[in-house]
N, C-alpha and C positions, 0 to 999 in steps of 0.2 A: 371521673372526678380527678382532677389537677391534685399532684403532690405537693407536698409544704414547700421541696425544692421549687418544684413549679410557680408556686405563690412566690415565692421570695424572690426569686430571678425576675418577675413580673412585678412587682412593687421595687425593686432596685432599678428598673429601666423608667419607673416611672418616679422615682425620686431623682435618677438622671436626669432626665428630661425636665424635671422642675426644674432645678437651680440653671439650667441650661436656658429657660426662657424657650423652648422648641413646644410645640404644640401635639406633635405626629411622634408617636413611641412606637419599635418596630419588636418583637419577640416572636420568635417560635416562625419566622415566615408571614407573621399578622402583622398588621402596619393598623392604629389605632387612633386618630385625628382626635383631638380634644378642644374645644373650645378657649376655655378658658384655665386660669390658673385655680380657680375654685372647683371646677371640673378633675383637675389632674390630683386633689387632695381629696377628693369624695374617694375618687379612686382609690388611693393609697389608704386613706382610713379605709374603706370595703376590704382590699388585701389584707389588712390589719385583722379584721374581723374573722377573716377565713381564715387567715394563718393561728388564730388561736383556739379557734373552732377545730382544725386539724388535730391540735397539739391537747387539745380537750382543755383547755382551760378560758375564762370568761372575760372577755372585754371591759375592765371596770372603768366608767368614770365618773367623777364626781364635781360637782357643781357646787361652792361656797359662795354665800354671799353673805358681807358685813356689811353693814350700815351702823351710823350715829349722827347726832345731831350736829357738830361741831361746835357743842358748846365749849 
């Protein structure tokens, strides 16, 4: 199993690579083609996930929603 190091050096090449507009993230010797830009944010959320799963603590998130009538 990948260290937390590991994790995070691998979700920072792939936040590079976002704002960079590049498709293809290269680490460790592995070279990772991605589709799309929604592609490259699964990803980072998943490293998100692992990185707090390492560190033993839980992914929260929370969905609100409001509504009214506009009277």
């Amino acid at each position: 199993m990948a260290t937390i190091t590991e994790f995070r050096d691998r979700r920072d090449a792939l936040s590079a690579q976002r704002s960079s507009g590049v498709a293809r993230v290269s680490y460790d010797g592995k070279t990772v083609d991605y589709r799309s830009v929604a592609e490259i944010d699964r990803g980072i959320e998943a490293l998100d996930r692992e990185i707090a799963s390492a560190e033993g603590r839980r992914m929260v998130r929370q969905v609100r929603i409001t509504t009214f009538k506009g009277l």
